[in-house]
N, C-alpha and C positions, 0 to 999 in steps of 0.2 A: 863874326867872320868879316872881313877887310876884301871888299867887292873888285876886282878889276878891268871886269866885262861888263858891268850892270850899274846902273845907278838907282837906287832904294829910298823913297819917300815916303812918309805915312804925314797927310794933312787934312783935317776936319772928319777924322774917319776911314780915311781911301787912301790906300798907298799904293804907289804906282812903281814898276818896275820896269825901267828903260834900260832895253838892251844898246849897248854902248861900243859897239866897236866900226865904228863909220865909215874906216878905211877898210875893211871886210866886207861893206855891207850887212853890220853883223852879222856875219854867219855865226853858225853854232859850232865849237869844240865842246871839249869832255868839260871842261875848266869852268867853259859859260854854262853849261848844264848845272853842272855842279853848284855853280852860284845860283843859280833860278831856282832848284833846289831846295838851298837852303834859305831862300829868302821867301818862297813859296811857306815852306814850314813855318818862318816867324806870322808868315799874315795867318797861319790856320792855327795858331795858339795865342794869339794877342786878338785878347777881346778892345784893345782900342781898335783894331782893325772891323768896318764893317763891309767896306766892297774890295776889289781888287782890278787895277788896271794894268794892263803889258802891253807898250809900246815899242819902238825905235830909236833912236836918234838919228838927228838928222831927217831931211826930205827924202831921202832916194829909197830907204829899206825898211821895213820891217825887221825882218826876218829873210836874208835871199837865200838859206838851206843851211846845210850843215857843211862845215867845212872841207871840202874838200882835197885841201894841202894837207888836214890832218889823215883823213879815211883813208886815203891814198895808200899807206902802206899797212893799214889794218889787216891781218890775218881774220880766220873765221871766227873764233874765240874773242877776239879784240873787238871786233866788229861787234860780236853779241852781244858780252858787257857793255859798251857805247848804246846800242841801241834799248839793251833793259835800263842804262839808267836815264836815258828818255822817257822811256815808258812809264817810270816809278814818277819821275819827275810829273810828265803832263798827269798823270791817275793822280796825282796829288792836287794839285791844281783842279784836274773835274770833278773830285770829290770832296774838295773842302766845302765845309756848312758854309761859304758865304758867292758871295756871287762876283763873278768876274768878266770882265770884258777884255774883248781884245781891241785898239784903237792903231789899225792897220795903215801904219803911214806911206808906204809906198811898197816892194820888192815884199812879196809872202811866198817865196816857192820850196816848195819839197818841205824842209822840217820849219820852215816860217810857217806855209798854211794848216801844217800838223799841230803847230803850237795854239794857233788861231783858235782852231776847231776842239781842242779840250779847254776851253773858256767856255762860259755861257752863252754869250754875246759876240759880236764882231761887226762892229763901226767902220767903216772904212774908207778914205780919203777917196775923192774922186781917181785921182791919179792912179791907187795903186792896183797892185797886179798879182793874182792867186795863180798858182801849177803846182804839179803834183809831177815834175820832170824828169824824176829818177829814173825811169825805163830809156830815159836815151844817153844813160852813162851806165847799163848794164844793171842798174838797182831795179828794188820796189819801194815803197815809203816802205821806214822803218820804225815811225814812233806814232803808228796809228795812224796812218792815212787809207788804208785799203778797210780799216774799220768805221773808225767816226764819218767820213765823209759821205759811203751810202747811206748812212743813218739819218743825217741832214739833205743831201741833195738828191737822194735814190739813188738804185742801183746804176741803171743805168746811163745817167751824167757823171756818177765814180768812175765807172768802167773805161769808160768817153776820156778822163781826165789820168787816173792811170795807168792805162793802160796808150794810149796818143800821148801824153807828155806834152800836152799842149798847155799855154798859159794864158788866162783869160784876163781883159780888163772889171775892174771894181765894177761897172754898170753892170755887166753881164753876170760876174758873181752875186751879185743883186739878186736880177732876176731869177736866178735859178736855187735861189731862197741860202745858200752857203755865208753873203752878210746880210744883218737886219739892217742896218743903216748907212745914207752915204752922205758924206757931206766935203766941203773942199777943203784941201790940204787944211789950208788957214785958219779953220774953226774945229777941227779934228777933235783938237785934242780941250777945246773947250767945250763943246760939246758933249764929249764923252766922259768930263770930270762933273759937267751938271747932272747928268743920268745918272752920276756915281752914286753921286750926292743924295740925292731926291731916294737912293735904296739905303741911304745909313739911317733915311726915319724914318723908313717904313721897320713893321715890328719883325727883329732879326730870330724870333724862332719859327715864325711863320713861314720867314724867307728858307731859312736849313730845310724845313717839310716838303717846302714845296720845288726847292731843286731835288732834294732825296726823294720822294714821291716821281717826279718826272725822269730821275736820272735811272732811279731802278728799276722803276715799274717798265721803262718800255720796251722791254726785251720776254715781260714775262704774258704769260696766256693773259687775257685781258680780266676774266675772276679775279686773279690774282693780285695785280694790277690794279684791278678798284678796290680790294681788299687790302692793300699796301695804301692808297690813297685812305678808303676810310681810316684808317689805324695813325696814320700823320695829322689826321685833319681832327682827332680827338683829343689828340695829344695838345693841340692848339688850344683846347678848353682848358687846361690845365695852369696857364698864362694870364700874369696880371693884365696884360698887352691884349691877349683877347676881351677881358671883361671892359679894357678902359674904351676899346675899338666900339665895340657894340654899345656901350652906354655913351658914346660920343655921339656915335650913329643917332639915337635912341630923342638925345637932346639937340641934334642938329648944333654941334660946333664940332673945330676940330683939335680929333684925338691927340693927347699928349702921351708918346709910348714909349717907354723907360729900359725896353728891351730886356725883360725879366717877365 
């Protein structure tokens, strides 16, 4: 597929997906969906791929929402489709075996911070800026925002963000645990390609267990839930990657793991 919102890397493992429309602040259309999509899917069948990053271009945005020249004259039906192939889109993205970050370079509001929040991770530039603003143009998030967000930052800070439509700075998204990491504009995105890095040699069936373990388990009764975990962490004995870990371990040097 021939990208014209996105630009599509894979280097030493990591392929990074910059959304590319700077004069929008990308925002999101059906179009750029569409592309993240399908470029989502290439990194969840190519085993040269082992991390995944989703940035911006340019300083000013991330992600500043979803287009709103296009929504504009969306019917209910139109509207819905748009927002289920969001849906499919990020669920693809939180549920592929490898692990993803999001390296938030400036502007994440409405379906930016939606995007964010179906990543594993989120790095975040001093500068930039998370909301969930939809409720003061008559919306609600549509691609997961009234879900993921209490799951990460409690109810009650979702509720706060919205249902107020307020926008916070990267420090305060910090604190209230929504990003893991901050650093400034200028080292962003080196920073968040060396974290890339350091997980394409850690052992990748380990890595799948233990997002699938954490991703599924935490919705279920907690039995369950440790029973989902033991059942992942067995499965890890199965793995030349486990035997080489513990006999690394075992000789005191370090493991060479072949990801099989």
């Amino acid at each position: 597929m021939d990208y014209k919102n996105i630009l599509f890397d894979v280097a030493e493992g990591v392929a990074t997906i910059t959304f590319n429309r700077p004069k929008a602040l990308n925002a999101m259309n059906a179009e750029t969906m569409t592309e993240l999509r399908d470029a989502a899917t290439v990194c969840k069948n190519d085993d040269a791929v082992k991390a995944l990053i989703l940035t911006g271009s340019g300083e000013k945005a991330f992600v500043a929402g979803a287009d709103i020249s296009q929504m504009q004259s969306l019917n209910a039906p139109q509207a819905l489709a748009f927002m289920e192939l969001g849906h499919e889109t990020l669920r693809l993205i939180e549920t592929m075996p490898k692990p993803s970050i999001a390296a938030v370079n400036g502007f994440a509001l409405g379906g930016g911070t939606e995007i964010s929040l179906a990543c594993d991770m989120r790095f975040a530039a001093e500068t930039a800026v998370f909301g969930q603003p939809e409720i003061l143009i008559g919306l609600i998030p549509g691609w997961g925002g009234t879900q993921r967000l209490p799951r990460i930052v409690g109810m009650g800070r979702a509720k706060e963000l919205v249902m107020g439509g307020a926008q916070i700075k990267a420090q305060r998204a910090y604190e209230i645990g929504l990003v893991n990491r901050l650093y400034p504009l200028e080292t962003l995105m080196d920073e968040t390609r060396k974290f890339a890095l350091k997980l394409t040699q850690l052992p990748g069936f380990a890595l799948k267990m233990a997002k699938h373990s954490i991703n599924f388990g935490y919705d279920l009764a907690l039995d369950n839930a440790n029973r989902l975990e033991v059942e992942c962490c067995a499965q890890c004995f199965s793995t030349n990657d486990q035997k080489e870990g513990m006999q690394a371990f075992l000789e005191k040097r370090k493991p060479v793991f072949t990801g099989k």
